[in-house]
N, C-alpha and C positions, 0 to 999 in steps of 0.2 A: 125908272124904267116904265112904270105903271104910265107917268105922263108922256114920254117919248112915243108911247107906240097907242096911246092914248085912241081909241075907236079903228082902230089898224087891223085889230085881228078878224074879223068876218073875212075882211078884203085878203089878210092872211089867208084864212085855211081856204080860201074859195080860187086866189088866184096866183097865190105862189108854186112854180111847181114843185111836185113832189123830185124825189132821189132815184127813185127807180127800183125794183125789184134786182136788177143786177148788186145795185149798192147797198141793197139792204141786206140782202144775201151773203154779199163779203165780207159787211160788218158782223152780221150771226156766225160765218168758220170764225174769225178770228176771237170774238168774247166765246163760243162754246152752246150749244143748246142748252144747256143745263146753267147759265149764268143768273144772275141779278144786276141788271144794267142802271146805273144813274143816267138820264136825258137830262142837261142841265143847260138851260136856258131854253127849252122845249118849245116851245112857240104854241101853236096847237096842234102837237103833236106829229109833226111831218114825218120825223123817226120814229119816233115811240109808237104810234100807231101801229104800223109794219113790220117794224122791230118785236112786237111784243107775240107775231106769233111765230114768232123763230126761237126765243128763249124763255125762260123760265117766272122771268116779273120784269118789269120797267120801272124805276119811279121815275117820274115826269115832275121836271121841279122847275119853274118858270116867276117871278116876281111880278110878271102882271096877270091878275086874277083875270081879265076877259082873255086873253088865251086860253087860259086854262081851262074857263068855262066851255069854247070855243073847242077845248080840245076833248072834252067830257064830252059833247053831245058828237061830235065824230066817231068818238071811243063806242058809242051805245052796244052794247052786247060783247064788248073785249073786258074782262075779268080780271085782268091780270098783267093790271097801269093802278100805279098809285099816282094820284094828281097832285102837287103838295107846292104851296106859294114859299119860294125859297129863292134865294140866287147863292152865288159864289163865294160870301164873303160867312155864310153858315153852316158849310160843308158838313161840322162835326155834330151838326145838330141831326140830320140825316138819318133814316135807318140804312143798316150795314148796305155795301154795295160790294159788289166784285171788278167790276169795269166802267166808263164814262167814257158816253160819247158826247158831243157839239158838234152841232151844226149850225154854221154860221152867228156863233153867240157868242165864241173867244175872246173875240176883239173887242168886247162888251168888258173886259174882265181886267184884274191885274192877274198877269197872267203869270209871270214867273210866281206870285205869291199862291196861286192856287195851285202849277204843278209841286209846286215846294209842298204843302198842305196833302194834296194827294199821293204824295210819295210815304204819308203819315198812314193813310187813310187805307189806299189797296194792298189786297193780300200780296203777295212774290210773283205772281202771275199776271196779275191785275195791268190792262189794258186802258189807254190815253188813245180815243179815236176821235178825230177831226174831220169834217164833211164840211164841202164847198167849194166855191170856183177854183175851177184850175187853176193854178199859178200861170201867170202871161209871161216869158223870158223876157227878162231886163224890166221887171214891171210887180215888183213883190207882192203887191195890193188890190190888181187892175183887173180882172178878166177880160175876155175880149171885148172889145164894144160893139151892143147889137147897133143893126139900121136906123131904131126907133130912138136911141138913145140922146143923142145929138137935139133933136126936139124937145125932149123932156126937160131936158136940161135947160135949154133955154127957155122954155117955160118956167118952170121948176125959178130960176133967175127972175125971170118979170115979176115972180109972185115973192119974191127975197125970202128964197127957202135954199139954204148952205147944205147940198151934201155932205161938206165936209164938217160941219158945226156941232151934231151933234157926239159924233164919234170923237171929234177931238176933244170935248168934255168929260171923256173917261177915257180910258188906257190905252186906246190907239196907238200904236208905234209907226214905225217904215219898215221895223223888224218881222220878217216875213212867220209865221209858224212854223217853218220848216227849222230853220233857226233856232228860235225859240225851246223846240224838242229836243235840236241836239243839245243843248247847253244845259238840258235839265236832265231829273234822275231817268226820265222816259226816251233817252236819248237813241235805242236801237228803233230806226224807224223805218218802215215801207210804206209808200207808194203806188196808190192805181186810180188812172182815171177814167171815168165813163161816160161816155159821149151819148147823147142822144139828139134827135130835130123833133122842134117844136113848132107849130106855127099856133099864133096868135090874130087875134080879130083887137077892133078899139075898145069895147068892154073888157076884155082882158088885159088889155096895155096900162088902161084906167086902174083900174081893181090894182094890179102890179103893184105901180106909182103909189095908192093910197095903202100901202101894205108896208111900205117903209117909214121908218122913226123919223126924216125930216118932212115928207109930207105927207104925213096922217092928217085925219080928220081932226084931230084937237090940237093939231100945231098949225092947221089953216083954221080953225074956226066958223065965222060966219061966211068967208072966201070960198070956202068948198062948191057948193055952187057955181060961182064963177071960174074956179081952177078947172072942175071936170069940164065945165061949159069952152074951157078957153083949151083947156089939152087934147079934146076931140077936133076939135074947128082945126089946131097946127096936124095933128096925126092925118086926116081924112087930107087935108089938103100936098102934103105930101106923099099919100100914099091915095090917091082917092078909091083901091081896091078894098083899104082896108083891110090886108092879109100880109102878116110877118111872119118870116121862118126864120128861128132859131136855132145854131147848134149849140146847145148845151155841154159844155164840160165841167162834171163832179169831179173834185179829188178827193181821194178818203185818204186821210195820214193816218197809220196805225203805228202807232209808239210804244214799246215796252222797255223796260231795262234791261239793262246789257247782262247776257246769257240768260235770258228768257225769249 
């Protein structure tokens, strides 16, 4: 993981967007003000950050150390995030938690093996919350496709960089989350999504682009260069305003066991 997203997290915490106040809120009723939340696959802190002043501690547990660093200097004056280089496969090594969120990190994971694990792991009450694109109907994996997308891609292509390549190197399914939860012990689940518009300039489309595991800075290498140079030239000439709106849709799955 450290190498996938290898020089990715600045472009991370600077141009991914955040979740929103709506969803950070929903996630704080459902764990409790008084909770101790696991962020597990944190990033630099997109949740954790927000999250941590609605309840009680966060630990933020992410496997590459430049998130984390990334997510430390964002955190500056919040007390109460523990930072800690971890992923999913050393759950038990962990101090206690009461609840665990992901956002967009699942798919990273074997996932029936970690709800199997955390059904070990949380108290009776203990919450399984998921943050991320909506689900698209008839499209388990897909959100909608923005305007700018379509470009990227074909860039993204000239330069022999596989959206789908690194994801299929670890436990990617077509088994959607939703799924997933009901078949586990976290199977009682609700549902809300939150909409929001965003618009975007070509520094931010850029930043985006270098923010994900297939074309980070250390899976182009000495190209980087020539990628931002060559992803600007296709974005301006299709858009020569230079200004993209977004609507955004978050889903949050909150999952508990049945009769909690």
């Amino acid at each position: 993981m450290e190498d996938l997203f290898g020089g990715a997290a600045p472009y991370y915490a600077r141009h991914r967007p955040g979740y929103g106040q709506a969803t950070i809120g929903y996630l704080a009723d459902a764990f409790g003000a008084d909770s101790r939340v696991l962020d597990l696959g944190c990033g630099p802190g997109t949740i954790a950050i927000p999250l941590a002043q609605r309840v009680t501690a966060v630990l933020a547990v992410d496997p590459a150390r430049e998130m984390l660093a990334a997510g430390r200097r964002l955190a500056q004056g919040v007390t109460n995030i523990a930072w800690l280089p971890g992923n999913s496969t050393a759950l038990q090594a962990l101090p206690p938690f009461e609840h665990v969120v992901m956002g967009r990190s699942f798919h990273w994971m074997d996932r029936r093996s970690v709800l199997t694990e955390l059904d070990e792991l949380l108290p009776p009450g203990g919450v399984v919350a998921l943050v991320g694109p909506a689900r698209q109907r008839g499209k388990p994996w897909q959100p909608d496709l923005q305007p700018w997308q379509p470009i990227e891609r074909r860039i993204c292509e000239e330069f022999g960089l596989d959206i789908h390549t690194a994801a299929n190197s670890f436990h990617a399914t077509t088994e959607h989350h939703h799924d997933m939860l009901a078949a586990s012990p976290f199977s009682n689940l609700e549902s809300r999504v939150f909409s929001r518009r965003l618009t975007w300039d070509v520094d931010g489309l850029i930043g985006l682009q270098l923010s994900y595991s297939y074309s980070s800075p250390a899976r182009l290498g000495d190209r980087l260069p020539a990628f931002i140079k060559t992803l600007r030239r296709a974005l301006l000439a299709d858009n020569p305003a230079g200004r993209w709106e977004q609507k955004l849709a978050t889903e949050v799955l909150v999952a508990r066991r049945p009769g909690h």
